[in-house]
Short mmCIF file of the C-alpha atoms (twelve columns), coordinates in Angstrom:
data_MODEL
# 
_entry.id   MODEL 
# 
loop_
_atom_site.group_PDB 
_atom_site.id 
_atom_site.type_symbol 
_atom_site.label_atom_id 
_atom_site.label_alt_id 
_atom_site.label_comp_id 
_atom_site.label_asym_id 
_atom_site.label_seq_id 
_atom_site.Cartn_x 
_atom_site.Cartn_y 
_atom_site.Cartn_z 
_atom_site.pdbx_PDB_model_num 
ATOM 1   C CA . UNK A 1   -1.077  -19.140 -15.137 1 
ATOM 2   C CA . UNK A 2   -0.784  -15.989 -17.246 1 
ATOM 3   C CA . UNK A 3   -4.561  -15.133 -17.633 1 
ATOM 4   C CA . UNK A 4   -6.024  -11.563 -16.434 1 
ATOM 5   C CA . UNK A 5   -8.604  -13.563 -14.180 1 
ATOM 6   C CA . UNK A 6   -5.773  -16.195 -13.126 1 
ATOM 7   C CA . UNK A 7   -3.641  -13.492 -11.982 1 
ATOM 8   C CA . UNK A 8   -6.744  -11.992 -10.611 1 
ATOM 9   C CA . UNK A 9   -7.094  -15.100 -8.951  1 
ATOM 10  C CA . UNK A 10  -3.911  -15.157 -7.561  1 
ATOM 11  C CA . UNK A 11  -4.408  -11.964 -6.062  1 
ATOM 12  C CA . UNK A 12  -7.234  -12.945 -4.338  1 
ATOM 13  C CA . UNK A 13  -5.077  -15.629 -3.073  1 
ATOM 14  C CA . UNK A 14  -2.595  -13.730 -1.626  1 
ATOM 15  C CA . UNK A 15  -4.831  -11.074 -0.070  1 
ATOM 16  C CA . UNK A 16  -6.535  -13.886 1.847   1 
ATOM 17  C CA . UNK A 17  -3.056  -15.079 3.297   1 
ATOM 18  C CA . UNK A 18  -3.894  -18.443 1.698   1 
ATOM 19  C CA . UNK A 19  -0.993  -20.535 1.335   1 
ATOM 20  C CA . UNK A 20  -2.285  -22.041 -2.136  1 
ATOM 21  C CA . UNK A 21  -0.739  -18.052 -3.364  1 
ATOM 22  C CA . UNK A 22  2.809   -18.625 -1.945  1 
ATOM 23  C CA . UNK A 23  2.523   -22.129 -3.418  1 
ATOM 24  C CA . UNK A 24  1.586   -20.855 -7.135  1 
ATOM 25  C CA . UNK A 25  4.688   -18.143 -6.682  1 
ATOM 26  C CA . UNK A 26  7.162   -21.316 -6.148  1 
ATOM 27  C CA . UNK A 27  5.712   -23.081 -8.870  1 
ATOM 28  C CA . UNK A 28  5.892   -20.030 -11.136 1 
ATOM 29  C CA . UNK A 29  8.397   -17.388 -9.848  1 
ATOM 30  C CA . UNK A 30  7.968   -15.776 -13.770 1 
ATOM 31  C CA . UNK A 31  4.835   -14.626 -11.886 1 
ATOM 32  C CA . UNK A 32  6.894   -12.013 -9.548  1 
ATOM 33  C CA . UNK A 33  7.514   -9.855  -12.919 1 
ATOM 34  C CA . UNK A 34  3.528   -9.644  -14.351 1 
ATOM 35  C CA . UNK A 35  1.765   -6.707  -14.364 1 
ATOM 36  C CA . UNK A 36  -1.837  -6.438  -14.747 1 
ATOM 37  C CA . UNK A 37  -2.967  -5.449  -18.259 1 
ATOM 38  C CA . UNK A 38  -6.372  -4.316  -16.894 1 
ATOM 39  C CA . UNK A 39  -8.178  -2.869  -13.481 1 
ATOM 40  C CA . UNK A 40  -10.535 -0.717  -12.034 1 
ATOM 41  C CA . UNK A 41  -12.324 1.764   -13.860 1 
ATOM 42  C CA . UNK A 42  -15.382 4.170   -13.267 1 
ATOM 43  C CA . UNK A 43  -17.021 2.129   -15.279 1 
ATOM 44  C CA . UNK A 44  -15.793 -1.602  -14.175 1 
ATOM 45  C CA . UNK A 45  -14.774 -0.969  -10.412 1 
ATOM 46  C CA . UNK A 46  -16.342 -4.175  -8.895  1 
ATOM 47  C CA . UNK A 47  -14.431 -7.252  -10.740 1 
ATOM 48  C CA . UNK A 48  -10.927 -5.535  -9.542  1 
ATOM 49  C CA . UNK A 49  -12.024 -5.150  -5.989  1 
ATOM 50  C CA . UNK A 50  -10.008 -7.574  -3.536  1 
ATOM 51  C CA . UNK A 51  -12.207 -7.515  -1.091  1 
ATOM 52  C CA . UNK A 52  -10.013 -9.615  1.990   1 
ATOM 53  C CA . UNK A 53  -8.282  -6.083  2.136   1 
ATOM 54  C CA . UNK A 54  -10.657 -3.363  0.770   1 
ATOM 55  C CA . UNK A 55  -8.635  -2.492  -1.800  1 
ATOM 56  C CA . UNK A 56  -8.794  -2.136  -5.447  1 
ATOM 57  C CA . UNK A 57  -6.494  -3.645  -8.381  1 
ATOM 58  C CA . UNK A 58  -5.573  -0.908  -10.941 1 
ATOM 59  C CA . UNK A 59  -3.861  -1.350  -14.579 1 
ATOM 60  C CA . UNK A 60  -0.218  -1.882  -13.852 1 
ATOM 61  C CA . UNK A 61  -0.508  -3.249  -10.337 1 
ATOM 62  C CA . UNK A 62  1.770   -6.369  -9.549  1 
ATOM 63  C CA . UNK A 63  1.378   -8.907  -7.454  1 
ATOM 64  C CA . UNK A 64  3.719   -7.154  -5.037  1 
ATOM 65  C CA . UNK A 65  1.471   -3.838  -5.065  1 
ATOM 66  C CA . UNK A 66  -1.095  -6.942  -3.733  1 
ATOM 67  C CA . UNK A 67  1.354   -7.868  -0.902  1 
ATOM 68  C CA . UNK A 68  2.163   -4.819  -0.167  1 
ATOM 69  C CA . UNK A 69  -1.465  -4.144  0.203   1 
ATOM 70  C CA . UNK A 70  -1.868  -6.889  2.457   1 
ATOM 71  C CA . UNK A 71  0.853   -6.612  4.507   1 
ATOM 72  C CA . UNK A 72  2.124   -9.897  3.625   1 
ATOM 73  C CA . UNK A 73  6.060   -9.653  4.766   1 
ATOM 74  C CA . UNK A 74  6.582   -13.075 3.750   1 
ATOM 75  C CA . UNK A 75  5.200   -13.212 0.166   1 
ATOM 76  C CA . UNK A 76  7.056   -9.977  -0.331  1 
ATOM 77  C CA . UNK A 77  10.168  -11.329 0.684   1 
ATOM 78  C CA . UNK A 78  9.234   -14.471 -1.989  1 
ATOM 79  C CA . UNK A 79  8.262   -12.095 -4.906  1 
ATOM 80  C CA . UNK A 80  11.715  -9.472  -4.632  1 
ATOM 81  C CA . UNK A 81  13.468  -12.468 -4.577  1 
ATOM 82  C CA . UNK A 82  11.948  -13.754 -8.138  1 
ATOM 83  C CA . UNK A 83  13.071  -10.558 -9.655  1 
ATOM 84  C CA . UNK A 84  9.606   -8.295  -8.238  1 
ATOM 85  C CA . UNK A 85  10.225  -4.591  -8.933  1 
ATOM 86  C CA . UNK A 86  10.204  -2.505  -6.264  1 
ATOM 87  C CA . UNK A 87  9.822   0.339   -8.105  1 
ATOM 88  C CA . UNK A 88  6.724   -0.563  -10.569 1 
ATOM 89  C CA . UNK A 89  4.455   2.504   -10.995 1 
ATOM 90  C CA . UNK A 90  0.430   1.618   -11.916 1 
ATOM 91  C CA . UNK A 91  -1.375  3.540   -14.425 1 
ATOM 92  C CA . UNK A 92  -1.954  6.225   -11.418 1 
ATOM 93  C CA . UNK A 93  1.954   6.367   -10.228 1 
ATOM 94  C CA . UNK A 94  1.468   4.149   -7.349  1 
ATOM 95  C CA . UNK A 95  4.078   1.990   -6.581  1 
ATOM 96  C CA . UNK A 96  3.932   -0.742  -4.145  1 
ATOM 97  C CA . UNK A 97  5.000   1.734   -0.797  1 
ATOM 98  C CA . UNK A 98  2.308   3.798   -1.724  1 
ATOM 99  C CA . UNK A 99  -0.243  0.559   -1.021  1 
ATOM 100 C CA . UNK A 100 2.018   -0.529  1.990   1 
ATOM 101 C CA . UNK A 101 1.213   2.984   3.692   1 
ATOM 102 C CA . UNK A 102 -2.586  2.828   3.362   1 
ATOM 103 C CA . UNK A 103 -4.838  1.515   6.509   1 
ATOM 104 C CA . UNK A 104 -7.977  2.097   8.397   1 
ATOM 105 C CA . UNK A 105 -7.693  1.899   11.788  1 
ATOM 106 C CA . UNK A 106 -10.518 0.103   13.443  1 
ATOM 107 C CA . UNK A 107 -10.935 -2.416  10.078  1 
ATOM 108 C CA . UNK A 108 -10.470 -6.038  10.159  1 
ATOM 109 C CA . UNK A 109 -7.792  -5.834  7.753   1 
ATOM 110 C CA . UNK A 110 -5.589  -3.308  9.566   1 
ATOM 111 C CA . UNK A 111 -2.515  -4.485  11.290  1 
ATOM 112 C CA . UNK A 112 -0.136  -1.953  12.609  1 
ATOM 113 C CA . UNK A 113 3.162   -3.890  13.272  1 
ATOM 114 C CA . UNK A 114 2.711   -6.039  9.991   1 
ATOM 115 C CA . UNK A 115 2.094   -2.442  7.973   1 
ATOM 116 C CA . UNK A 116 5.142   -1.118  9.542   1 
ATOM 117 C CA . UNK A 117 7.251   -4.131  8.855   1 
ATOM 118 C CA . UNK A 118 6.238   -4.106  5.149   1 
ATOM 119 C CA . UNK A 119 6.875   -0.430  5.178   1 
ATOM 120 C CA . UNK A 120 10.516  -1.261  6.315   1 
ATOM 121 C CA . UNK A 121 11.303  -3.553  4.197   1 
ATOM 122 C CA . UNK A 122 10.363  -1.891  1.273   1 
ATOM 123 C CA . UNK A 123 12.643  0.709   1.920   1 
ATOM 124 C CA . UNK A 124 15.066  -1.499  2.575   1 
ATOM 125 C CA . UNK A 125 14.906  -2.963  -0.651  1 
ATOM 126 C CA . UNK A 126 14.992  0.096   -2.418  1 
ATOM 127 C CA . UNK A 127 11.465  1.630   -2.590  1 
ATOM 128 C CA . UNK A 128 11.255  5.880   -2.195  1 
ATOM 129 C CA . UNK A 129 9.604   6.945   0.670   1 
ATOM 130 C CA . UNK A 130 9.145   10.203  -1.190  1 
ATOM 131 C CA . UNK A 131 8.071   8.857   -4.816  1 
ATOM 132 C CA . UNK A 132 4.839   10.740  -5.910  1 
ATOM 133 C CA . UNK A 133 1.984   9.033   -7.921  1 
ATOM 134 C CA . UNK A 134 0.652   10.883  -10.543 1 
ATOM 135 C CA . UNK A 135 -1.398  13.055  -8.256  1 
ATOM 136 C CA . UNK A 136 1.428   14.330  -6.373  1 
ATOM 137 C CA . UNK A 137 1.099   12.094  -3.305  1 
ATOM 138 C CA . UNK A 138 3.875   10.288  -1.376  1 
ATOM 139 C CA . UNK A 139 3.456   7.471   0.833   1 
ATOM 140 C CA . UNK A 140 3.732   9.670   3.639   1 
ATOM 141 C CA . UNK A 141 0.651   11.250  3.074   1 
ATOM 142 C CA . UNK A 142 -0.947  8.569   2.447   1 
ATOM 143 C CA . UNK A 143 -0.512  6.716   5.435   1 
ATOM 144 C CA . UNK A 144 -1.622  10.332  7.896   1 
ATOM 145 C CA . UNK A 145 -4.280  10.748  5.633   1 
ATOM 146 C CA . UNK A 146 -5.499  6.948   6.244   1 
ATOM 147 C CA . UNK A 147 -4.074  7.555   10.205  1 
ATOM 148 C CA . UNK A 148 -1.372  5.079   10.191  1 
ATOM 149 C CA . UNK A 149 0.912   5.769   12.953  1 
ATOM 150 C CA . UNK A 150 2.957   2.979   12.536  1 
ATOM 151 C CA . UNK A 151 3.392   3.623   8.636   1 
ATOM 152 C CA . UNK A 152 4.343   7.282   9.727   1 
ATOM 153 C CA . UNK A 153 6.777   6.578   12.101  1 
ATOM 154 C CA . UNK A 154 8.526   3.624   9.501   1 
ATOM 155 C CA . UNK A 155 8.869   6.262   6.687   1 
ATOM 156 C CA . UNK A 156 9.996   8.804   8.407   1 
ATOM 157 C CA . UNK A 157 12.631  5.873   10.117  1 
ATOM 158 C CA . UNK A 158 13.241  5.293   5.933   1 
ATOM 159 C CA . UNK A 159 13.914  8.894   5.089   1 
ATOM 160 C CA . UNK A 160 10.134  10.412  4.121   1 
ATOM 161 C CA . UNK A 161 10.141  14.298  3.798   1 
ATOM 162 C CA . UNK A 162 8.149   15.464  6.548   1 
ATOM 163 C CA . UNK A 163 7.760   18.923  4.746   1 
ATOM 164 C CA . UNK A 164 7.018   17.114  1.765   1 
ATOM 165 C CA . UNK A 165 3.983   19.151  0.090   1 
ATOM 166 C CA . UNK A 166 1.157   17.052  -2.129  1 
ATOM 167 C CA . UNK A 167 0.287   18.921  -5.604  1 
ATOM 168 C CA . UNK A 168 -2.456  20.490  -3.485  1 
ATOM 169 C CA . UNK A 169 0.088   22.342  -1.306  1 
ATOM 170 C CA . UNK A 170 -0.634  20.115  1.839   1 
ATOM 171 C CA . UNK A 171 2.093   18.923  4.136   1 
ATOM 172 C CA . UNK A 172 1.862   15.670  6.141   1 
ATOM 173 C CA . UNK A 173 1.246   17.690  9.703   1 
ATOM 174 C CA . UNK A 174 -1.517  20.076  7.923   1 
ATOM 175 C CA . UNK A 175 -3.510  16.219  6.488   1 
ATOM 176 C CA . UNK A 176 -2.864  15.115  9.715   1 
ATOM 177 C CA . UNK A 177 -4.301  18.526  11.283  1 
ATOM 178 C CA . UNK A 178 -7.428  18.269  8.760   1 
ATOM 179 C CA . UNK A 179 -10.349 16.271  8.577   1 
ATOM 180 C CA . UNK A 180 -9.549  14.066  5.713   1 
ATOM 181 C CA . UNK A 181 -12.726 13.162  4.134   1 
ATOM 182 C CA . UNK A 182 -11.500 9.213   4.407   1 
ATOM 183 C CA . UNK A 183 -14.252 6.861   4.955   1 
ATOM 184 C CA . UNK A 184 -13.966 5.901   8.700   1 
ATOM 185 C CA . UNK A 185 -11.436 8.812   10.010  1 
ATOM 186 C CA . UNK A 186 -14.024 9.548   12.283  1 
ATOM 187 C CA . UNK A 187 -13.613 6.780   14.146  1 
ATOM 188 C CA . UNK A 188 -12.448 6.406   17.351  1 
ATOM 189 C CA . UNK A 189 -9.586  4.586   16.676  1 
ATOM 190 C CA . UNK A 190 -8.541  6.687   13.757  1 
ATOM 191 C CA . UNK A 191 -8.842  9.809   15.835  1 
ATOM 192 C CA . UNK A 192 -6.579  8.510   18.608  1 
ATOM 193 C CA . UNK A 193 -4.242  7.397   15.574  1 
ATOM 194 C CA . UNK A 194 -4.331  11.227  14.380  1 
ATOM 195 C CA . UNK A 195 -2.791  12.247  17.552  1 
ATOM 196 C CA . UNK A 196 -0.263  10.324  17.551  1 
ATOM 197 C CA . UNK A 197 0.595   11.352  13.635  1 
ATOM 198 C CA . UNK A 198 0.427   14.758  14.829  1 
ATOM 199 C CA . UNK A 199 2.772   14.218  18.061  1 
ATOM 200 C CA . UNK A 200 5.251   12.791  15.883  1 
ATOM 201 C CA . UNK A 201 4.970   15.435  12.587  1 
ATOM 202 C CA . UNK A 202 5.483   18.304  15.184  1 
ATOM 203 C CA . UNK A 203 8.713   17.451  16.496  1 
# 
């Protein structure tokens, strides 16, 4: 398997939980180490969207940006262990914390302990909590700005900046302050989530 659409494929795979991904990973741990050549664009969003986790596949992605994505502790765990890089940076910056802090409260996909857990280990394993993608963002503000409490909490448990300002000048308690513009922070779920973010920012 070393295809754009196989990989693709795999992706899918592994974003659906389905065990025929952990089984391809065995049979080819070379497979921790590729990175996707290509990914959304403006113009081609659509074929790169994984759409068991709302989330899109971007030029330079790995499969453990996917994981990461879908809080999948286990496959994670499988991928760092066939040589995975922790630190691998898309053609935007993001590495795979930055996809491990985002969520939607209220969505189908969204799973609180299983984000924080991947948020932990990640850490653990050597990611930054305060790397910035090329638009100046850290995971930290990624996860208030998608109302993650349990993300929060886990990177500021890892060593996340609190004070941390994106290239726009905003700190984690003034996006968690601010109506964020995210689809779906209007919810109720994500507006009970924002309370909590701001609880813990202010201490």
């Amino acid at each position: 398997m070393s295809s754009s659409d196989d990989l693709l494929e795999l992706a899918h795979s592994i974003a659906r939980r389905d065990a025929a991904g952990a089984r391809s990973l065995r049979d080819e741990p070379t497979l921790a180490r590729a990175v996707f050549s290509g990914g959304a664009s403006r113009q081609s969003p659509s074929p790169w969207f994984l759409d068991e986790i709302k989330h899109y596949v971007y030029a330079g992605d790995t499969l453990l940006h996917v994981a990461a994505a879908s809080y999948d502790l286990a496959i994670a765990k499988s991928l760092l262990a066939a040589g995975a890089d922790v630190r691998a940076r898309n053609r935007r910056g993001a590495e795979p914390l930055h996809y491990a802090a985002d969520g939607g409260p209220g969505l189908a996909t969204w799973d609180p302990k299983g984000q924080a857990a991947i948020v932990d280990f990640l850490v653990a394993s050597g990611a930054d909590p305060n790397a910035l993608d090329e638009s100046g963002v850290a995971p930290l503000h990624r996860a208030v700005r998608t109302r993650c409490t349990g993300a929060v909490r886990a990177l500021l448990a890892g060593g996340a900046d609190r004070n941390l300002a994106n290239a726009n000048g905003s700190t984690p308690i003034d996006l968690a302050r601010a109506t964020t513009g995210r689809g779906g922070s209007g919810s109720p779920e994500a507006k009970a989530e924002q309370l909590k973010i701001v609880r813990l920012l202010e201490v």
